[in-house]
C-alpha positions in Angstrom: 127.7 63.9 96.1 129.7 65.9 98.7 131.1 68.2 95.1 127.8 68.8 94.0 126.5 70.1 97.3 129.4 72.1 97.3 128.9 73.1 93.9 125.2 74.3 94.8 126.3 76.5 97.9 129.0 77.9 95.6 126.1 79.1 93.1 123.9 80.3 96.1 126.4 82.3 97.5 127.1 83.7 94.1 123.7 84.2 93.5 123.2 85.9 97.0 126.2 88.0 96.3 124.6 89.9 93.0 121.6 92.3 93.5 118.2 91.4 92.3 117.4 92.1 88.7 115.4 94.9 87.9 113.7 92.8 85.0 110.6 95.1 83.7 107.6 94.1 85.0 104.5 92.7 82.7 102.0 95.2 81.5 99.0 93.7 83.7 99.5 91.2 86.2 96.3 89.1 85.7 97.1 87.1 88.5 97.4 90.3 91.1 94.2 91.6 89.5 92.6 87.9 89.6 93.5 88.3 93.3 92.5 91.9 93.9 88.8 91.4 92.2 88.2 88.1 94.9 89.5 89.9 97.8 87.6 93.6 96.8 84.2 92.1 95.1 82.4 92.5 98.3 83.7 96.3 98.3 82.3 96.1 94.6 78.8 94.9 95.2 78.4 97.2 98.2 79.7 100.3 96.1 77.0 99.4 93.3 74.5 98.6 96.4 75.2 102.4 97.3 74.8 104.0 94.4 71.3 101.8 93.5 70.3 102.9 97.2 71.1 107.0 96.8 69.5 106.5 93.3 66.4 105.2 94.9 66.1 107.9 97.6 66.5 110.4 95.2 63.4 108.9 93.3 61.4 108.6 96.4 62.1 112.3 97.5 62.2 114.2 94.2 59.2 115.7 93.1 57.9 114.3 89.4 58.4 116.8 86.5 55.6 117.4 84.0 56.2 118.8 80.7 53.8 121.0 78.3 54.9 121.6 75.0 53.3 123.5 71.7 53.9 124.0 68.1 53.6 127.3 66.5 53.9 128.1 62.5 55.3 131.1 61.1 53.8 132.8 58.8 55.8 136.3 57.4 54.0 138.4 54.5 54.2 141.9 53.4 50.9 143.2 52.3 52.1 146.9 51.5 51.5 146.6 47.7 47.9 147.1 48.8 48.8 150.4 48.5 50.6 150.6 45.7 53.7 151.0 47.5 57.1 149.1 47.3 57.8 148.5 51.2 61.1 149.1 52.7 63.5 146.2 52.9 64.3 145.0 56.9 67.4 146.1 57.8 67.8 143.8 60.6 67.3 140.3 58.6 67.7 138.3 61.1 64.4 138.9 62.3 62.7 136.9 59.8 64.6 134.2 60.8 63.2 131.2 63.4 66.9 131.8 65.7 65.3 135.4 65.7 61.9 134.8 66.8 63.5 132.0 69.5 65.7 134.4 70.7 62.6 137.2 71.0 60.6 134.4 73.0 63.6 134.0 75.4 64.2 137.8 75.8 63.7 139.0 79.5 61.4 141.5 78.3 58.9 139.0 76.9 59.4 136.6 80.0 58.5 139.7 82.1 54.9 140.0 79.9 54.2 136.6 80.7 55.2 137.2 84.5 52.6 139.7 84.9 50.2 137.8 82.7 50.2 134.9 85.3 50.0 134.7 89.0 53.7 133.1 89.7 54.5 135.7 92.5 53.3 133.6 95.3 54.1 129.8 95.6 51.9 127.8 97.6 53.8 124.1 98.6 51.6 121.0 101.1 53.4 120.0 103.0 54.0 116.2 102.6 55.7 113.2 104.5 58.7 112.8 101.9 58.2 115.8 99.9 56.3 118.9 99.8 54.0 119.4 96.5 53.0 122.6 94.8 49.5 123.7 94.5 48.9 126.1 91.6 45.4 125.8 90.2 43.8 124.4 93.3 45.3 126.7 96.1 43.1 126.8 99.2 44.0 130.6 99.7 45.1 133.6 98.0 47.6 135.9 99.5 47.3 139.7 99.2 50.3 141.9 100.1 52.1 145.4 100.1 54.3 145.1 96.9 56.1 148.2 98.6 56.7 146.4 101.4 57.2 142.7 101.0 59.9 139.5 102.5 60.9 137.8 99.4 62.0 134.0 99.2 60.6 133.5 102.9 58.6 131.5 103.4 55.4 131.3 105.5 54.0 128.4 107.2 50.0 128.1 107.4 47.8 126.0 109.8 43.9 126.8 109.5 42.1 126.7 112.9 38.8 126.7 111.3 37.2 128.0 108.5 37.4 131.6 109.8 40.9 131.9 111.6 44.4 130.5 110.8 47.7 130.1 112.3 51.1 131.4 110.7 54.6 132.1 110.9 57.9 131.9 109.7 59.7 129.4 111.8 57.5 126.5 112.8 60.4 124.6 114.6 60.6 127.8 117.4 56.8 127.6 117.5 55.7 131.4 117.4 52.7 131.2 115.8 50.1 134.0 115.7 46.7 133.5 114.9 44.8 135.6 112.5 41.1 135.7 110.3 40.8 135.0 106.8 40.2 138.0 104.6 41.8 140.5 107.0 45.0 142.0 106.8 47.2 141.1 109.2 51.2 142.7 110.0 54.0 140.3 109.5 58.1 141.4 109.6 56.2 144.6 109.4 54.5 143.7 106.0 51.2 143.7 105.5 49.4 140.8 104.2 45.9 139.0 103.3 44.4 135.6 103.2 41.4 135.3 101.5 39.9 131.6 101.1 39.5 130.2 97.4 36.6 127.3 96.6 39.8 124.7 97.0 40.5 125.6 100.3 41.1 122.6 102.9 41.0 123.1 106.6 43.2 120.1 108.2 46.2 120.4 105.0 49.2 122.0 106.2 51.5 123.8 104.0 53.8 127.1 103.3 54.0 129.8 100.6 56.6 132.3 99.6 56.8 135.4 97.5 59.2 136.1 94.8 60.7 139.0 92.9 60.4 139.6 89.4 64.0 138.8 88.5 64.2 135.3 90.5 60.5 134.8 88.5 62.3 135.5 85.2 65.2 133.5 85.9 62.7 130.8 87.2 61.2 130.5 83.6 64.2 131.6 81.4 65.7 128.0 82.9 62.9 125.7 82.2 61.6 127.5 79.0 62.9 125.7 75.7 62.5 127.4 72.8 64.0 125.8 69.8 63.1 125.8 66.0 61.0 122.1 65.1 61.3 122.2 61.0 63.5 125.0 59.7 61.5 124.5 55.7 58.1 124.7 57.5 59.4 127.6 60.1 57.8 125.4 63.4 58.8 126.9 66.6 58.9 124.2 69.5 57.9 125.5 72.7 58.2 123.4 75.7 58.4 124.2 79.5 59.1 121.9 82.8 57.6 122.3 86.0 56.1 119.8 89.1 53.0 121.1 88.6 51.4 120.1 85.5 48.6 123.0 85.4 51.3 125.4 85.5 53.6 123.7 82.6 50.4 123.9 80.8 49.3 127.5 82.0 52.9 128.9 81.2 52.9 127.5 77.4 49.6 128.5 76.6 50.4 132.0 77.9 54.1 132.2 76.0 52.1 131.5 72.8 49.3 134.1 73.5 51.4 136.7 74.1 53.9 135.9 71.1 51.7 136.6 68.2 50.7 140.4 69.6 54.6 140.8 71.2 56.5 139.5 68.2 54.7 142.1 66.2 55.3 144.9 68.2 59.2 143.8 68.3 59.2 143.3 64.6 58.1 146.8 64.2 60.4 148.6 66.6 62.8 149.5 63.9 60.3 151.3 61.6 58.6 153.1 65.2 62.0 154.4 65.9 62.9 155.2 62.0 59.4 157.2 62.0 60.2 158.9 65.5 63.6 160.0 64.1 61.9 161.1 60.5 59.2 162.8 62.6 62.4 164.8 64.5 63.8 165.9 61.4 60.8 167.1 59.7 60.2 169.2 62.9 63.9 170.8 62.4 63.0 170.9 58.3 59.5 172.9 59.1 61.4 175.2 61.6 64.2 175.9 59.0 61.6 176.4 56.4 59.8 179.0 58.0 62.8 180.3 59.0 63.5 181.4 55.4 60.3 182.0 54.1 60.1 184.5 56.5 63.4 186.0 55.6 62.3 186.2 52.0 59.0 188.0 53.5 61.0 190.7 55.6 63.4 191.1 52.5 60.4 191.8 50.0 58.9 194.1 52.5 61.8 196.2 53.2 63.8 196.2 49.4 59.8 196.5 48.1 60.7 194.2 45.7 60.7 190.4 44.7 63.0 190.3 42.2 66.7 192.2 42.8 68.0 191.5 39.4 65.3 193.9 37.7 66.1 196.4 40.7 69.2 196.5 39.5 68.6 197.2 35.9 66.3 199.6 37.0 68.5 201.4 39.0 71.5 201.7 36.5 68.8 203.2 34.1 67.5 206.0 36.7 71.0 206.8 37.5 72.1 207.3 33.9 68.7 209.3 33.7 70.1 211.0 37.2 73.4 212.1 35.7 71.9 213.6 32.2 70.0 216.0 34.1 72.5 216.9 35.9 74.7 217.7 32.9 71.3 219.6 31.7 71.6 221.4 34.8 75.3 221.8 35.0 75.1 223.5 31.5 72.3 225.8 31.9 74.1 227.1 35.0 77.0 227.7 33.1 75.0 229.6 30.7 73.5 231.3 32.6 76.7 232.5 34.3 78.0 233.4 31.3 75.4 235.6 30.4 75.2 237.1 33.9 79.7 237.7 33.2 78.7 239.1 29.6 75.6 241.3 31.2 77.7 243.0 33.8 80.6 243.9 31.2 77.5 245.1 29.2 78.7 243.3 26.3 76.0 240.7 25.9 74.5 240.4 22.5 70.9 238.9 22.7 71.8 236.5 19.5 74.6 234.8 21.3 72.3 233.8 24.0 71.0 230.5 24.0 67.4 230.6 24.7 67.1 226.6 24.8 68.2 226.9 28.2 65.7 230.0 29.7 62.0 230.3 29.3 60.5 231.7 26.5 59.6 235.6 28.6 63.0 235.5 29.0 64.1 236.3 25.5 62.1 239.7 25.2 63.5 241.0 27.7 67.3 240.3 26.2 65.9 242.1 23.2 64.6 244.4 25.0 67.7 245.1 26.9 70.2 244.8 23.7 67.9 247.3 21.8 68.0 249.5 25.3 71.8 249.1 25.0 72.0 250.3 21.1 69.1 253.1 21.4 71.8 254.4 24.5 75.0 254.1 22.6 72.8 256.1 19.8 71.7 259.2 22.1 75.1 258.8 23.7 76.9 259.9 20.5 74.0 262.2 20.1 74.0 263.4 23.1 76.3 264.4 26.3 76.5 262.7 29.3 75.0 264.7 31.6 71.6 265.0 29.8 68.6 263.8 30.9 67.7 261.7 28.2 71.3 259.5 28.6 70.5 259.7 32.6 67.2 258.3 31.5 68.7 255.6 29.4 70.9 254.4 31.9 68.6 254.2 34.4 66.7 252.1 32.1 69.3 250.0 31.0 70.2 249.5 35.1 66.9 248.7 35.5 66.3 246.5 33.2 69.9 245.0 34.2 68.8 244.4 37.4 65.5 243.2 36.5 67.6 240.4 34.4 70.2 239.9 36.6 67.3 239.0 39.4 65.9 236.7 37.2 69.0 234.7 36.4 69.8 234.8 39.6 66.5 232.8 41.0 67.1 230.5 38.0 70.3 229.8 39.1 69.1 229.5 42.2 66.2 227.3 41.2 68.6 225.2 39.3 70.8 224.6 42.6 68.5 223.4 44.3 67.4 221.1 41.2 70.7 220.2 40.7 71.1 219.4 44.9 68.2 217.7 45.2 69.2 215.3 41.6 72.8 214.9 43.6 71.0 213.4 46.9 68.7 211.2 45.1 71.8 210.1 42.8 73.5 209.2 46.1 70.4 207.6 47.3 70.5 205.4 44.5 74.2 204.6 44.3 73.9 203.6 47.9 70.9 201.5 47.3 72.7 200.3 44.1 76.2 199.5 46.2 73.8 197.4 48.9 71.6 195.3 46.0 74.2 193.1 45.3 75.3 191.7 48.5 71.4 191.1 49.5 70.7 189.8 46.1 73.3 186.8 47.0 72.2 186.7 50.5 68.7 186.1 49.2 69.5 183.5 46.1 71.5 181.6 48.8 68.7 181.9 51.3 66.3 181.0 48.6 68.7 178.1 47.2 68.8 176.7 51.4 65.1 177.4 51.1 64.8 175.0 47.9 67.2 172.5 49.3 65.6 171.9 52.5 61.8 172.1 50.6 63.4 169.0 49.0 64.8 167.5 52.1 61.0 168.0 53.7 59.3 166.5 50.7 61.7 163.6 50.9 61.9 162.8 54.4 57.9 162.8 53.9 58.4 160.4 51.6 60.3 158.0 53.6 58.2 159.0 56.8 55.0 157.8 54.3 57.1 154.3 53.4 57.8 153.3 56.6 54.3 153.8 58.0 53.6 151.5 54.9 55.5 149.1 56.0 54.3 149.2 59.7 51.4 148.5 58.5 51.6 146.5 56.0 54.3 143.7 57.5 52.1 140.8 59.3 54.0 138.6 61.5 51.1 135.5 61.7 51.5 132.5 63.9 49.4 129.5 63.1 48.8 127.1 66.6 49.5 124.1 65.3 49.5 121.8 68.6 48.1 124.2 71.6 49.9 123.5 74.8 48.8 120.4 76.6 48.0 119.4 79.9 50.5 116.4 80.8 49.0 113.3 82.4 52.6 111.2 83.0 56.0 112.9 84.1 58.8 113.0 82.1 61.2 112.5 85.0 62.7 111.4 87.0 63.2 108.5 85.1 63.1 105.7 87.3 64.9 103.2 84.9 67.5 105.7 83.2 68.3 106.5 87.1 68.6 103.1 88.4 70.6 102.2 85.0 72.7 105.5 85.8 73.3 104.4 89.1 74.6 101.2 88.2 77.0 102.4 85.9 77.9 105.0 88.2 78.6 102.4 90.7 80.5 99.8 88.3 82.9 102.5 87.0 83.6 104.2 91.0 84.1 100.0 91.5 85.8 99.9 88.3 88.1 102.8 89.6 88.4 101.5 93.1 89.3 98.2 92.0 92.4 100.3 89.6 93.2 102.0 92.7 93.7 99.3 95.0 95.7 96.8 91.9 98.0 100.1 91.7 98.6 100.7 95.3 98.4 97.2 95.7 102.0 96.5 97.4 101.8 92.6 98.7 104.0 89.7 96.6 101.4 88.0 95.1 103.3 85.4 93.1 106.3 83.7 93.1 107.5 85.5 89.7 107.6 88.8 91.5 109.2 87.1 94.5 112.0 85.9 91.9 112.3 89.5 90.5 112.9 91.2 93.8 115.3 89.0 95.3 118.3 87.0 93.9 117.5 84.3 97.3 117.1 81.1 96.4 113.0 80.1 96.8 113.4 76.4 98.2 110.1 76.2 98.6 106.3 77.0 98.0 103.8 75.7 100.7 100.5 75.9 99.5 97.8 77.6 100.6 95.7 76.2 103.8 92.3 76.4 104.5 90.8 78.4 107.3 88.3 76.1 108.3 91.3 73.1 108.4 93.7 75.2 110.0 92.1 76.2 113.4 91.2 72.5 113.8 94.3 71.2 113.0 97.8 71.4 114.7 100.5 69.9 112.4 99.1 69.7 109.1 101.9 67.1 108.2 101.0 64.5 111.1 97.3 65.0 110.7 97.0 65.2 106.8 100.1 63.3 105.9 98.8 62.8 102.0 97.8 66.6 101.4 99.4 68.5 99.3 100.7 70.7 102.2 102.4 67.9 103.6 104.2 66.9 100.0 105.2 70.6 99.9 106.8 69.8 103.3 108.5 66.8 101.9 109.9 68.9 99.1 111.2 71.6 101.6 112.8 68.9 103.6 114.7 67.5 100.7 115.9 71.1 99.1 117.3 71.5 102.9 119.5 68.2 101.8 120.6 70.3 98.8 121.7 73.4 100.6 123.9 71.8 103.2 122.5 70.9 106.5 124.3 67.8 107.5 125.7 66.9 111.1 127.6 69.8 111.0 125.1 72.6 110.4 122.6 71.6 112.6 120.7 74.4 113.5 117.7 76.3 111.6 116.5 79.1 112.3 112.8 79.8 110.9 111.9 84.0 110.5 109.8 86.7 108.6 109.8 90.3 108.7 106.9 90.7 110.6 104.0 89.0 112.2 100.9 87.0 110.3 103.3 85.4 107.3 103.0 81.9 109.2 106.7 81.6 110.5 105.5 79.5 113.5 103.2 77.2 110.9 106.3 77.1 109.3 108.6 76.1 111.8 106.2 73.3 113.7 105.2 71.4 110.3 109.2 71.4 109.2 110.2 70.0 112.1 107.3 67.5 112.1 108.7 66.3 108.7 111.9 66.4 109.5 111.7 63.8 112.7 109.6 61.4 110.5 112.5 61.3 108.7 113.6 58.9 111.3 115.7 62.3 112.5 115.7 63.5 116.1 114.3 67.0 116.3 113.8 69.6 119.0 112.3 73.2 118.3 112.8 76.2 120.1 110.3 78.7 120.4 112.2 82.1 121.1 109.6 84.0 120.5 109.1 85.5 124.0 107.0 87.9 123.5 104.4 86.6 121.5 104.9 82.7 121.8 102.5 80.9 119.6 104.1 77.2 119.0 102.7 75.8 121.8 99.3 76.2 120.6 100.2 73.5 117.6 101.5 71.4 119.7 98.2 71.2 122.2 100.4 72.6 125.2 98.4 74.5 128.0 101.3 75.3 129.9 104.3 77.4 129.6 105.8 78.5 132.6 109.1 76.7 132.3 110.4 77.0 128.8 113.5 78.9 127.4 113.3 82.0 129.4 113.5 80.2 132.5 116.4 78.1 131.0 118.4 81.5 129.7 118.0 82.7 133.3 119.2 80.1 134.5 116.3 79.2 136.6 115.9 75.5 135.2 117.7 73.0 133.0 117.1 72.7 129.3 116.0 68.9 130.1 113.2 69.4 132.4 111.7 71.6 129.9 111.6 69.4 127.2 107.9 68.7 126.2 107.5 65.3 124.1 104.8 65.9 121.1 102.8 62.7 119.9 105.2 62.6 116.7 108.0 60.4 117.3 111.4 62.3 117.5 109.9 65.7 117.7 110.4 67.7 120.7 109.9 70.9 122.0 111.2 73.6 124.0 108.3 76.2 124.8 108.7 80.3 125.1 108.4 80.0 128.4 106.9 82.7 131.5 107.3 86.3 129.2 110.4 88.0 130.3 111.3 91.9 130.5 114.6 91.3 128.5 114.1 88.9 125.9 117.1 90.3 123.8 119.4 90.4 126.5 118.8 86.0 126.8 119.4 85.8 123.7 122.8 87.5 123.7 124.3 85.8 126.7 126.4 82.6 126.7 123.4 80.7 128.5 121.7 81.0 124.7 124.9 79.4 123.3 125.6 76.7 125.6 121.9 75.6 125.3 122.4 75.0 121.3 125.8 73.8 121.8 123.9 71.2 123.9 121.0 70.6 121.9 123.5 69.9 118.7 124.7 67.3 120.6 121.7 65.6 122.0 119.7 66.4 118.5 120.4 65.7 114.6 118.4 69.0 113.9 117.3 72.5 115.7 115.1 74.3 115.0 114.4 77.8 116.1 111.4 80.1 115.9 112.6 83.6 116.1 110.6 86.3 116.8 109.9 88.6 113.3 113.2 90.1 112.4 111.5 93.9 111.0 109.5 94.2 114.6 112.6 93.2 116.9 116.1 92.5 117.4 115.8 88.9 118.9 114.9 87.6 115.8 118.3 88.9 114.1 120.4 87.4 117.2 118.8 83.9 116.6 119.7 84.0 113.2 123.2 84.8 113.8 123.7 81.7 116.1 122.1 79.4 113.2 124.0 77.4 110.8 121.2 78.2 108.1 118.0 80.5 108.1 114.6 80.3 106.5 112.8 83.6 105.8 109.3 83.1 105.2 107.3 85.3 102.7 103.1 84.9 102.8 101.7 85.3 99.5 99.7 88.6 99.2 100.3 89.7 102.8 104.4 90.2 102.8 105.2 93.7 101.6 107.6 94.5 98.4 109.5 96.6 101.1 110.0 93.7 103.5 112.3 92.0 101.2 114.6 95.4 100.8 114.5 95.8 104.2 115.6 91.4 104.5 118.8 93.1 101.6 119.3 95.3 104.3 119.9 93.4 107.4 121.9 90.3 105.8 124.3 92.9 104.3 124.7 94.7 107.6 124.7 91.6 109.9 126.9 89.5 106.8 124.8 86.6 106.9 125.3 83.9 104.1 123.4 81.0 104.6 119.9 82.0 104.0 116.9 80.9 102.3 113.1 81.9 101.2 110.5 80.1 101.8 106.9 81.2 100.1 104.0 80.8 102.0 100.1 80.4 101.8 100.2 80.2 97.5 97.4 79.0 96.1 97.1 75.4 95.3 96.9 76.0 91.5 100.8 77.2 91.9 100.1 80.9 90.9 100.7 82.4 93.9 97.4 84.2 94.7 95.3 83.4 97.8 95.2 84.2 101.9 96.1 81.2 104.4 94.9 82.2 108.0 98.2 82.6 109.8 98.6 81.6 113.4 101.1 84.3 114.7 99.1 86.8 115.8 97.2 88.8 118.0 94.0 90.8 118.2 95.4 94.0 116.9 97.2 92.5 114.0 95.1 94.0 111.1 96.1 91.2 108.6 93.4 88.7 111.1 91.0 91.7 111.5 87.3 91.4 111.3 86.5 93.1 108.5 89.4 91.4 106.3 88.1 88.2 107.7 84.5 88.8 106.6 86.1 90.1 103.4 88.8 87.9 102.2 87.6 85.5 99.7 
């Protein structure tokens, strides 16, 4: 026996002496989660309780939606074949598409049609207990403003005084109200306005109304408009609108598909209207270029006196060949005629080598008359002498005569001069004309070739200007009503079930998430596996977990409920303190935790209670001087002298010795709460007292004060011959036992043990036992974990 309780403290210290295994952990730890859900449900329920209560206040202070809808069919035909015309394709194809004609309805220059269609400017809202409710069709007044001068998105608060007067104003809680007459206009923020009584007007029903701007307006219905296409083969067009006020849903529908049949024609046609406009432009420009040439073709006929160049030019070729044989005529006769005027001055002109082609006919006497002159003169000449009268006579005849021709062929060459002058000029008239014809012939065929071109581009664009109008005309965009909007009886939401269902699932998944939160945050040892994995200790024992209600009615479990299962765990404890060595010569056990609340002092009291019915005597020490709890197991009232007096040396450790009602079980209390607890502990009073005790006593217990809240715990140890450490289930922190590593190793203790408190009685670790060392501020016995722990 004495080799194999060596044998065992051999092994412990070996086991002591390694580090603890970092072993991985499991996956899920369905016992920590087991433990989280019981100790959180309550959180759970009232997480789901807040979610079902916010759910239900939104219900009962949201206003009810209503919902109109109606179903339009779309017809598209081209009748322009009427005519006997092919019409033009659409360029834009996409407009004979439903996604074109859902996209035309949600255009914000449709929306703005149906704005000014429908009185939406002004919103009148009764004001109601919960919730304020919009009057549309039945408003008791109609307001009439300055739309120059107006306060948008204020609103207006209205109190009738009678049927003739009212109250208003725009900020009821400061009171400044200003009473005014119905159908007068009255200034307000220097606006002028009007209130003029409708057939639904009530005198005693408060409420407000406010004026909006066209954008908020259209952005009002572009976000509860839907517009969507219902069968794509049928081309149905869904249109549905949500609103609180189910006149207006219904007002708003019927309005959209009013205005879609006329609007979505006048859109549809845009393209062509613009195509015409632009055709209508260029024929303009084609006119104004036309006339621009035809008048050019005008001025050129006017001032070249002809319309057709080409034969001007032919004609002019064949007038200045004509031109130049007269002038040789003329050249040659003056030529002649010089040489006959050389040959009559030498006197040797001979009448038949004149050529008479070229003079008049009167002219050829007098040559014969002059040549015979000339002969009958050379006759009397030979005849005659020179100074006769008769020769004289001749002469002078002959120099008459002379001069008579020479005169004449002198105003023929003269006559011919002029002729021939005169021929010149026009010839260079004509050659200048002739030089010019050219160029403006080819200015003209390229005007006239412009003129032709754009007489083509005229006729065309008239064409095309005739084809679109066609089309304008002839393209029908026809929408068949096939369900008109309706006027909704029941809401469509808020859905009280879909919200309440909502809400619960809202609430189980934040519980769900909590719950996640708290199992991975969740830092307590809940089980003696994890206890095992964080510490190579040895774990002599597991006391089970003890009732609330038992525990603050009981003292020592073990002497009062001597069969539980508490007790047997007691009984086990006491023999694995047999196996790890305390015999006569280690006598003294100290009991310890790292902090308060993990039941060191339950701990302490019921060990010692098992130990002295063992037939063993037993005292136990209560060092705890700060917070002394033992007592209260023990049914002691009074604890004035106790082991602060002793280690002061004010009294004897005998005449503090309280008897308990278990045989051999005594007890020393904490005594009167000193100012240096520590400083007992540590002097050679504190010593002698165990050496004492060891010798009066087979066992010694001493309950130290927590080891990770002060230093008197760690001193106790120290002067023990073995130490407990107590761990609570699912209160002790992972931390504590790395900080227990800590101190050993620094303070090089060896004999030490762990004891695991408050498991569950099912042996799986889980599960709260209400721990006597304590004191109001301890948050582990708090209130709310007290209401809260399950």
């Amino acid at each position: 026996m004495p080799n194999q309780e060596t044998r065992y403290q051999r092994d412990i210290g070996e086991k002591f002496s390694k580090k603890p295994e970092n072993t991985s952990p499991e996956i899920v730890d369905f016992f920590k989660l087991k433990t989280i859900l019981k100790k959180n449900l309550i959180w759970a329920f009232l997480l789901i309780s807040t979610t079902l209560l916010i759910a239900f206040l939104y219900i009962r202070y949201t206003n009810v939606k209503y919902q109109s809808y109606a179903e339009l069919k779309l017809n598209k035909r081209s009748e322009a074949s009427v005519f006997g015309f092919n019409p033009l394709k659409e360029e834009n194809s996409n407009l004979n598409t439903l996604s074109g004609e859902v996209e035309l309805i949600r255009s914000k220059l449709f929306l703005r049609q149906v704005i000014e269609k429908l009185p939406l400017d002004v919103t009148y809202q009764v004001i109601g207990r919960f919730k304020n409710e919009e009057r549309y069709k039945f408003i008791p007044f109609r307001v009439s403003y300055d739309k120059s001068c107006v306060a948008y998105n204020k609103k207006y608060f209205v109190n009738a005084v009678d049927g003739d007067s009212f109250q208003i104003t725009d900020n009821p809680d400061k009171g400044n109200w200003t009473t005014h007459t119905f159908g007068e206009y009255f200034l307000m923020d220097g606006c002028s306005y009007k209130l003029d009584k409708t057939q639904h007007f009530f005198s005693t029903e408060p409420l407000f109304f406010s004026i909006s701007n066209t954008e908020s307006l259209i952005n009002y219905v572009e976000s509860n408009l839907s517009v969507a296409p219902e069968n794509l083969n049928a081309n149905t067009i869904k249109i549905t609108f949500e609103d609180y006020n189910p006149y207006k849903v219904q007002e708003i529908v019927e309005t959209v598909s009013e205005l879609y049949t006329k609007y979505s024609k006048e859109q549809k046609n845009r393209a062509n209207q613009l195509k015409i406009e632009f055709l209508n432009q260029q024929l303009e420009q084609t006119e104004q270029q036309l006339s621009n040439y035809e008048q050019y073709i005008e001025n050129f006929t006017v001032e070249n006196k002809t319309v057709n160049p080409s034969e001007d030019v032919n004609r002019l070729i064949t007038e200045m060949i004509k031109i130049d044989s007269i002038l040789y005529g003329i050249n040659y006769q003056l030529m002649e005629i010089r040489d006959v005027q050389k040959q009559l001055e030498k006197d040797t002109l001979s009448h038949d080598q004149i050529n008479y082609l070229i003079l008049p006919q009167d002219t050829r006497q007098l040559f014969e008359e002059f040549s015979e002159m000339l002969q009958e003169y050379q006759i009397a000449k030979s005849r005659y002498k020179q100074e006769t009268q008769i020769l004289q006579n001749k002469k002078l005849q002959i120099i008459t005569l002379k001069d008579k021709i020479n005169n004449y062929l002198g105003n023929r060459l003269e006559n011919l001069s002029n002729k021939k002058e005169i021929t010149i000029e026009r010839k260079q008239k004509i050659e200048a004309k002739f030089n010019q014809l050219p160029s403006k012939t080819n200015e003209l065929n390229q005007k006239k070739r412009f003129y032709s071109l754009y007489e083509e581009l005229y006729l065309s664009l008239m064409q095309k200007k005739t084809e679109f109008e066609i089309a304008q005309a002839g393209t029908l965009s026809e929408v068949d009503i096939l369900t008109p909007a309706n006027l909704p009886n029941t809401p469509i939401g808020p859905s009280t079930k879909i919200i309440y269902i909502g809400a619960f699932v809202i609430g189980f998944i934040v519980s769900f998430v909590f719950i996640g939160f708290r199992y991975l945050f969740y830092n307590e040892i809940n089980g003696i596996n994890e206890l095992e994995r964080l510490t190579s200790i040895p774990i002599i024992a597991k006391i089970s977990r003890l009732n609330s209600s038992i525990a603050k009615k009981s003292g020592v479990i073990v002497a009062e409920k001597p069969r539980s299962q508490i007790s047997e765990a007691f009984r086990t404890l006491r023999t694995s303190l047999d196996f790890v060595g305390i015999k006569e010569s280690n006598k003294v056990i100290s009991v310890s935790s790292t902090t308060s609340g993990e039941g060191k002092t339950f701990i302490s009291v019921n060990l010692a209670a098992i130990l002295a019915m063992s037939s063993k005597k037993v005292i136990i020490l209560d060092l705890d001087m700060r917070k002394p709890r033992a007592q209260y197991a023990f049914n002691l009232e009074q604890n004035e002298f106790g082991i602060s007096s002793i280690l002061s040396g004010g009294a004897l450790w005998k005449d503090c010795v309280n008897e308990t009602k278990i045989k051999n079980l005594h007890f020393i209390p904490s005594g009167i709460i000193p100012p240096n607890p520590a400083e007992l502990l540590e002097g050679e009073l504190f010593v002698k007292l165990i050496n004492e005790l060891k010798q009066e006593y087979d066992l010694v217990l001493l309950d130290t004060p927590p080891i990770g809240l002060v230093s008197d715990g760690m001193i106790a140890i120290k002067k023990s011959d073995h130490s407990l450490f107590v761990v609570r289930a699912d209160y002790s922190k992972r931390s504590y036992i790395e900080d227990l590593h800590r101190s050993i190793n620094l303070n090089k203790i060896q004999n030490i043990s762990i004891i695991f408190n408050a498991v569950r009685k099912d042996n799986k670790g889980y599960g709260y036992y209400q721990d006597y060392y304590n004191d109001n501020g301890s948050k582990s016995i708090s209130t709310l974990k007290r209401i809260f722990n399950i």
